[in-house]
N, C-alpha and C positions, 0 to 999 in steps of 0.2 A: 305694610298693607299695600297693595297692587293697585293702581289706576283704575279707576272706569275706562270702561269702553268709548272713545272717545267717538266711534261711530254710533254712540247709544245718544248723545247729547244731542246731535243733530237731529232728534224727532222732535217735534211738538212737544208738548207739555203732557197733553192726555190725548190720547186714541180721538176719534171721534165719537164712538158709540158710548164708552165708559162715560165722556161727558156728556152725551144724551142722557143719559142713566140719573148722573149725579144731581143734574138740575130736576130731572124727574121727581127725583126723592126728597128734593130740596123743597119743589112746593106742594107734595105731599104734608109735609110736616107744616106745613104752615093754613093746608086744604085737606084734612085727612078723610073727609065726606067726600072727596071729588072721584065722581068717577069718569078715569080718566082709560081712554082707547090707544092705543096703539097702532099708529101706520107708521112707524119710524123705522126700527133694524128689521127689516126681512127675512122675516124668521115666518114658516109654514103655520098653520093651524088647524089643519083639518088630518082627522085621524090617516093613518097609512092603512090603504085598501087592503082589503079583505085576504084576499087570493096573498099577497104579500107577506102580511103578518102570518100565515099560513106556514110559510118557508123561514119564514123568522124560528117559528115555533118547532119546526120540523127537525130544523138545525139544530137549534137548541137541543131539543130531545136526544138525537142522536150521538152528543157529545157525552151525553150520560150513560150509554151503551159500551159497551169493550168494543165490538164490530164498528161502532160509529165514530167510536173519537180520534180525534187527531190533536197532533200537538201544533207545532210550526207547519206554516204552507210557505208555499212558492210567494219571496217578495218582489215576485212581479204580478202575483197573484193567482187566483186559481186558472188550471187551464180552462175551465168548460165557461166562467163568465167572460174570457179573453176572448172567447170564440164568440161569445154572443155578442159581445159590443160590438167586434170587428161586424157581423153579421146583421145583427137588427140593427143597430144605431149607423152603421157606415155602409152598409148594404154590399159588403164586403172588397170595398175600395180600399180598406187597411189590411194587415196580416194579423190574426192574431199575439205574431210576437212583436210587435210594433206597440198591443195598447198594456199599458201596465199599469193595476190597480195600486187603487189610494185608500186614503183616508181621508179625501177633501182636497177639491180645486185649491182651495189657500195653503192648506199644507203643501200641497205639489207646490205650487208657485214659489214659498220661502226654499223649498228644493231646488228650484231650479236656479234660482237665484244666486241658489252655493256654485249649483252645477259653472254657473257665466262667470261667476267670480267679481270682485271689486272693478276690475280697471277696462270693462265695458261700458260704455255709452248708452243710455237707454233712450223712447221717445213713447211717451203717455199720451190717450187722450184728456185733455182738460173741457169739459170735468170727468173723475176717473175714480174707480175704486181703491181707495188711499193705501193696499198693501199692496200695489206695484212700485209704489215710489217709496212708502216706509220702508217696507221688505229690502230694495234696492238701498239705501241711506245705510241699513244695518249689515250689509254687506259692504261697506265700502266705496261705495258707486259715487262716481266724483259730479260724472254730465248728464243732465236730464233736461231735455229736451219735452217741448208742451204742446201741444197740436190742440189747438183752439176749437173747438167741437160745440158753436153754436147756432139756435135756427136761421139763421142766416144762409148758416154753410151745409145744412140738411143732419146736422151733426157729425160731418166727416169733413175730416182734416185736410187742409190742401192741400197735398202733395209736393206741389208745383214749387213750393217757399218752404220744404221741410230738409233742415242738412241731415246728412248721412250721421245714423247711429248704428250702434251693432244690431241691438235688438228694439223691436217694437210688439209694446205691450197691445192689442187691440181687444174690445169687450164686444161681443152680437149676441142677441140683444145686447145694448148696453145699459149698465148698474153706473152711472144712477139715470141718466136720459132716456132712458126704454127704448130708443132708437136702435131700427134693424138691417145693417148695410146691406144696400143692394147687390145680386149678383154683379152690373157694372161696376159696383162701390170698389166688392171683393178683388176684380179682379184687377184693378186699379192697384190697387195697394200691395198685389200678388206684385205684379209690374214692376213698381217701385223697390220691394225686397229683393229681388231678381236684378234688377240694376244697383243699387245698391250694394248688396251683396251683405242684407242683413237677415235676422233670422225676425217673422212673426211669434209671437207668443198668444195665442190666438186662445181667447177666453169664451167659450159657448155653453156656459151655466144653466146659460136658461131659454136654450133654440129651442124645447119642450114646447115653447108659449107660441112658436112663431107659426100664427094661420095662413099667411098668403106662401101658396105653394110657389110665387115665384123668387120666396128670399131664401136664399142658402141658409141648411142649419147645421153645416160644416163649413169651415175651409177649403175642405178638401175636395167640394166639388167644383171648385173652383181651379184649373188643369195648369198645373206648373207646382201647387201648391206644396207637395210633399216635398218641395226642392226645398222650401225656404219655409215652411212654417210648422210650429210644434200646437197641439190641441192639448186645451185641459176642459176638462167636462165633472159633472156633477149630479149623482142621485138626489142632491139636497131639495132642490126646489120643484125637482123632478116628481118626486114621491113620496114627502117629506120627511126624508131624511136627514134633516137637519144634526138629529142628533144623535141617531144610529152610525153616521160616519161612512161614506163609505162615496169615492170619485174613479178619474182615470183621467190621465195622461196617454199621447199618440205621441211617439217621436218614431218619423219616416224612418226606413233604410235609406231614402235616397238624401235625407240631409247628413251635410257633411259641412265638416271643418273648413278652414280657409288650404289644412295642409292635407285633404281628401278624406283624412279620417272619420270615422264615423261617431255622430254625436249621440245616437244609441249605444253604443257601448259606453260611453262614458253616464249615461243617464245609468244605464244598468249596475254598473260600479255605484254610482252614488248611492240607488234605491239597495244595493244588497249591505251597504253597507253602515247605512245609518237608518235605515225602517228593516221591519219584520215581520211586511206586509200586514194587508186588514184584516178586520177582523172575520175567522171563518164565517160567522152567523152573518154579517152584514153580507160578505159577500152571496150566500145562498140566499140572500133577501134580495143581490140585485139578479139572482139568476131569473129567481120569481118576477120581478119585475119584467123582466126584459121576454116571458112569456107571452102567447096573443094576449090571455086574458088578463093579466099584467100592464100589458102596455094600454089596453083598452081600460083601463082602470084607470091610467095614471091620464089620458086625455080627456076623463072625464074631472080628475083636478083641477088640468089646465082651464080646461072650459070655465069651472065656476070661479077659479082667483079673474078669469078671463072678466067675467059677468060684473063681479065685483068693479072691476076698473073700469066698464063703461059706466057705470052708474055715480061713480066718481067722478068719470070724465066729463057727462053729460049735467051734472050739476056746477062743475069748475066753469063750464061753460057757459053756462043760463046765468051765471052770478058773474059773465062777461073778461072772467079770466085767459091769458094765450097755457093753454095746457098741451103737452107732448106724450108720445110713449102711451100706454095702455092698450094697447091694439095687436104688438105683438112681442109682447114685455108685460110682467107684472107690476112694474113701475109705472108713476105719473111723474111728469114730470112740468112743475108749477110756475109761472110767470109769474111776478110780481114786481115789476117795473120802479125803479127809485128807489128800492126799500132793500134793507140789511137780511140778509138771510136770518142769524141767531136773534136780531129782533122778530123776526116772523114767528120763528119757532117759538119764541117767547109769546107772543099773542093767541098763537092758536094753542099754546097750552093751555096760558089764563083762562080766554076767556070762550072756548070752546070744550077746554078739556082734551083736547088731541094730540098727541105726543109725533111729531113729523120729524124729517132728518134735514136741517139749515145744508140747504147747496152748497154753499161756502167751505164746505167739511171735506166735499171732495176735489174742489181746486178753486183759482180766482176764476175760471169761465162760472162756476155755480154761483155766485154774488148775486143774489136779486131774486134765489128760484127756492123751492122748496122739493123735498121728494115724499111721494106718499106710494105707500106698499098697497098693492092689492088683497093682503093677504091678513086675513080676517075674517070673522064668522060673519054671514048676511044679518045678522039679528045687530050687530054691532056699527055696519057698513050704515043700514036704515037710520040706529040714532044719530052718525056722525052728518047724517043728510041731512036729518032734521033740526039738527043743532049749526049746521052750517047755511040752512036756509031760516 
């Protein structure tokens, strides 16, 4: 019988969310009348607009047609949504053969992961979304490096006292702190890659959310950046696509190896070789999306997970809590000073009924905070007020 994976050992015990689950259902069984809410895994709930499901449906239908169907597509993806991203979402600062569709920012990321290989250096912000550094461990990766990401420091890392790794993972908005680097943030840290002579991995999930038109909701507007940073994005939170699946990955032409080579072709290698691209239906789902009436759709989601988190915010508030994020993120992001994060989580199950995500889940910066999702029906947001007040 053959070994474990001895880069498997090196994880935690349980995921973080599985164990949100487990205690869930643990005092379920013991509260089975409790009705209990959910701001904990960030997961959408509001149906997928109209004009979209449209195209879902259109798809669909025409796969049952002899003229409509197809088998395999391009796994870089279709060309007509490669043009659209480049075009609507990057306002054609990318090339179409630069963006290549997914199945999910997290799937892309354990991709790229392979792509970087074991004996890279990474550097995370702490607190951070736990499959850069899991992902990372099960690859191999020996150095991880933590960039301390709290209000103090506006949640951005100081540069000034961070050693050189290969790559850096960065989250805008950021999951779990809601916080949104500034265009000075950006270019800061553009800066430091470029001297360094490391590559960004530049996570923008959920720039959908971000209102103030003067925070970047690329990297890439940010001028150096194609040299040194790769983008992963996401329909998920966008449209709620959570579960239909369906992201995209930017790797420049002009990033390149230490030996000039280009690190799009080897992305391209990897993706033809272990995906078989997304799914036809999803992607004419994100074509539809990324239509006027589409995209005028999906900003009117934003708005209301938006709506949701002030109204959260503004009660964390009154009841004299320090709260972050909600503004332009669908995360809150929760102070509670002296006190254990999964003891928190435990309290406001009890005796609230509220299923939240203990900070501590996503690094030692999280110890003391809680996170809550905006993302909720208003009818449910209202009990959790009133149950909170």
């Amino acid at each position: 019988m053959i070994s474990r994976n001895p880069n498997l050992i090196q994880l935690s015990s349980s995921y973080l969310f599985p164990e949100i689950n487990r205690r869930k259902q643990e005092f379920l069984l013991t509260h089975p009348q409790a009705s209990l809410i959910s701001l904990g895994i960030g997961d959408t709930t509001e149906p997928i607009p109209e004009s979209i499901v449209e195209g879902l449906i259109l798809a669909s239908v025409q796969l049952g047609t002899r003229k409509g169907y197809t088998g395999y597509g391009p796994e870089q993806g279709m060309a007509e949504l490669r043009k659209k991203i480049a075009s609507t979402i990057y306002f054609n600062s990318v090339q179409p053969e630069e963006v290549f569709v997914s199945d999910g920012a997290k799937c892309d990321i354990g991709r790229l992961q392979m792509l970087f290989g074991s004996q890279v250096s990474i550097a995370v912000q702490d607190p951070a979304y736990p499959v850069y550094i899991e992902g990372s461990l099960i690859q191999g990766v020996k150095k991880i490096v933590f960039m301390p990401c709290r209000p103090e420091n506006q949640f951005f890392p100081d540069l000034s006292h961070l050693q050189h790794t290969d790559l850096i993972y960065f989250c805008s908005p950021n999951n779990p702190t809601g916080a949104a680097a500034t265009k000075k943030q950006l270019e800061q840290l553009v800066a430091f890659a470029k001297a360094n002579r490391s590559i960004i991995i530049y996570d923008s999930a959920y720039a959908t959310y971000i209102q103030d038109p003067q925070i970047p909701k690329s990297i890439y507007q940010i001028e150096g950046a194609k040299e040194v940073a790769i983008e992963i994005s996401s329909f998920s939170k966008m449209a709620g696509f959570t579960g239909v699946r369906l992201g995209w990955t930017v790797i420049p032409e002009e990033l390149r190896y230490e030996d000039g080579s280009a690190v799009r072709a080897d992305w391209n290698r990897i993706t033809t070789t272990l995906f078989n691209g997304a799914s036809t239906i999803s992607q004419w789902g994100g074509c539809a999306i990324l239509e006027e009436k589409g995209m005028q759709e999906i900003a009117q989601l934003a708005s209301y997970y938006l709506e949701n988190a002030q109204l959260l915010r503004e009660t964390f508030q009154r009841l004299g809590y320090e709260v972050y994020g909600g503004e332009n993120a669908p995360y809150l992001w929760v102070r509670f000073k002296g006190q254990k994060s999964w003891d928190l989580f435990q309290h406001f199950l009890e005796n609230y009924h509220i299923v939240t995500t203990p900070g501590s889940g996503f690094g030692q910066e999280g110890e003391g905070f809680l996170r809550f999702t905006a993302f909720g029906l208003r009818q449910n947001i209202h009990t959790i007020l009133n149950r909170l007040s």
